[in-house]
N, C-alpha and C positions, 0 to 999 in steps of 0.2 A: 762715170768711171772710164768709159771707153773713151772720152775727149780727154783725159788724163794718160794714158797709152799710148794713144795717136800724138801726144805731144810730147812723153817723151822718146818715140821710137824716130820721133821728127830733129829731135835736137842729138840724138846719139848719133842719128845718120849723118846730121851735116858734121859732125865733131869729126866722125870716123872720116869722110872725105877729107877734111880742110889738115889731117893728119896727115894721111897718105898725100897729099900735096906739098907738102913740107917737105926739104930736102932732107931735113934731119929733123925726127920724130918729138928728138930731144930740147929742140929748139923753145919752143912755146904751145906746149898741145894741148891751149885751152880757148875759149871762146872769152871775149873782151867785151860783145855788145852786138845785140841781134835787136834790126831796127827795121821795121815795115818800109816796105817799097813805092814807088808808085803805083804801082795796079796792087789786088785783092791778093794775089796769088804770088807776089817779089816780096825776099826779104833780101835786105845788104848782112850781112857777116863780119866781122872784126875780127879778127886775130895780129899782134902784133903790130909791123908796120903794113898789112896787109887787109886787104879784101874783097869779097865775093857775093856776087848777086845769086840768089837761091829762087828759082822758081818749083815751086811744091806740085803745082799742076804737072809737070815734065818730071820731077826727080829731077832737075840741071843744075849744074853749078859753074858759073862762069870759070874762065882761066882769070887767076887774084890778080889785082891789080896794086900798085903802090896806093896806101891813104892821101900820099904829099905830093902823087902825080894829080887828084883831084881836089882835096881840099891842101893848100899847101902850107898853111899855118899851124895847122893842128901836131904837137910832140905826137909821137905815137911811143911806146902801145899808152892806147885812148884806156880811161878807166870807164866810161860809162857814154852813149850816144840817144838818142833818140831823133825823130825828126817831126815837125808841127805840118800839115798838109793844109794849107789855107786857103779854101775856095778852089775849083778844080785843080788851077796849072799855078799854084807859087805853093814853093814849100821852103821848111826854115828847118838845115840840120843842123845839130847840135851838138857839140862834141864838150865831154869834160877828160880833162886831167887834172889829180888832185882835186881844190876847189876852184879851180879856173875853168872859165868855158869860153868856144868859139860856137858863134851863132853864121851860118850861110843862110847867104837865101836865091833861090835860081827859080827859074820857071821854065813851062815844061817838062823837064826832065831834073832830075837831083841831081844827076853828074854833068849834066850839060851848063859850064861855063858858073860855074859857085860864083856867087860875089860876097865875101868876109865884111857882115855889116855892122858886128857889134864884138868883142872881144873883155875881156876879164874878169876881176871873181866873183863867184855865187855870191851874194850878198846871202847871209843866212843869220834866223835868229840863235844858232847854236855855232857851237865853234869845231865841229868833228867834220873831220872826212868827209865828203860825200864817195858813195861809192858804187850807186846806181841811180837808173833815171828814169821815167816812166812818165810821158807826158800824154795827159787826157785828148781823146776826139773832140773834147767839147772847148771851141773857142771863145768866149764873148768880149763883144768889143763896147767898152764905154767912152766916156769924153777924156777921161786919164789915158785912152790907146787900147792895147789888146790885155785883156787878163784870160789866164789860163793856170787850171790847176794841174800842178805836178805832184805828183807820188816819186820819192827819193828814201835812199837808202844808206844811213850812215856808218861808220866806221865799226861801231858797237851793235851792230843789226837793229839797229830800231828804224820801223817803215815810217814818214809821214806826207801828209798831204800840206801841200803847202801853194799857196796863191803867187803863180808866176807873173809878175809885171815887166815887160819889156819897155815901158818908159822911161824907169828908172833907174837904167841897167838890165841886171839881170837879179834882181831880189827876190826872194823864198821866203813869203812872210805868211802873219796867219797859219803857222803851221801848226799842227794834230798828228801829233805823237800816236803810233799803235804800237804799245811795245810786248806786246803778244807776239810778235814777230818771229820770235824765236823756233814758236809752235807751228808756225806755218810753212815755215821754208827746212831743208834738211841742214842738222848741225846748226842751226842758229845763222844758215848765210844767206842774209836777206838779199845777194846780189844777185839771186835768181829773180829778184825784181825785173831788171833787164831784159830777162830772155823769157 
């Protein structure tokens, strides 16, 4: 219950800052996509065409940056981000809009020099929206390349897991429907999947 607290007094706080940094309150005062960092304690923040590095250890919040100053392909506002950490120093973010995605991949550092390795639409076995993204720790790699399981979140709130292969694009197959969804997130909006 109290990791329940701490996490939402954690996402009201960065909401409340990334507000008061807006020049106009009116503009867009919702969050887009909250995606782990490279260390234990960074999260990156999405808002609009914007955003902000959050370290939790500090309370800090970077001064926001442009999305198109660092990834420059990506439409913003982004609907859904996450990013793959592969082995210490390469990592693969991930950006959707609509059902299209742009995949980076850098090493070292995630803002440090992107390179756009793979681009266009989720291949899925259903035809809805995607409208969040939640990609597993857990990597494994076979003779077909990297498989990795995503939890996504469609248009109509229904959550499922689905078997991401980057061989073949970017296809969402094998997927498992949980459409209890409704009960577990507030008002039926499974796009608290993201955050």
């Amino acid at each position: 219950m109290t990791m329940n607290f701490t996490y939402l007094y954690f996402i009201l706080s960065v909401q409340a800052i990334i507000i008061q940094a807006h020049e106009d309150i009116c503009d867009d005062p919702k969050i887009d996509a909250i995606v782990t960092g490279q260390r234990d304690n960074e999260l990156y923040v999405f808002t609009g065409n914007l955003f902000w590095k959050y370290d939790y250890n500090k309370h800090a919040l970077s001064t926001p940056k442009q999305i198109n100053d660092i990834w420059v392909d990506v439409p913003t506002p982004i609907d859904a981000a996450d990013v793959i950490k592969y082995f210490d120093q390469h990592y693969y973010m991930i950006f959707l809009k609509q059902n299209s995605y742009w995949m980076y991949e850098s090493t070292e550092s995630i803002e440090k020099q992107p390179k756009l390795v793979s681009t266009g639409d989720v291949g899925t076995q259903f035809d809805r929206r995607i409208e969040a993204l939640q990609i597993s720790p857990k990597i494994e790699t076979h003779e077909e390349g990297i498989r990795i399981i995503a939890s996504m979140c469609d248009e109509d709130n229904r959550i499922y897991d689905c078997v991401m292969n980057t061989t073949t694009g970017f296809f969402m197959g094998n997927c498992l429907v949980y459409p209890m969804a409704e009960n577990i997130f507030p008002e039926g909006q499974c796009k608290g999947l993201a955050h």
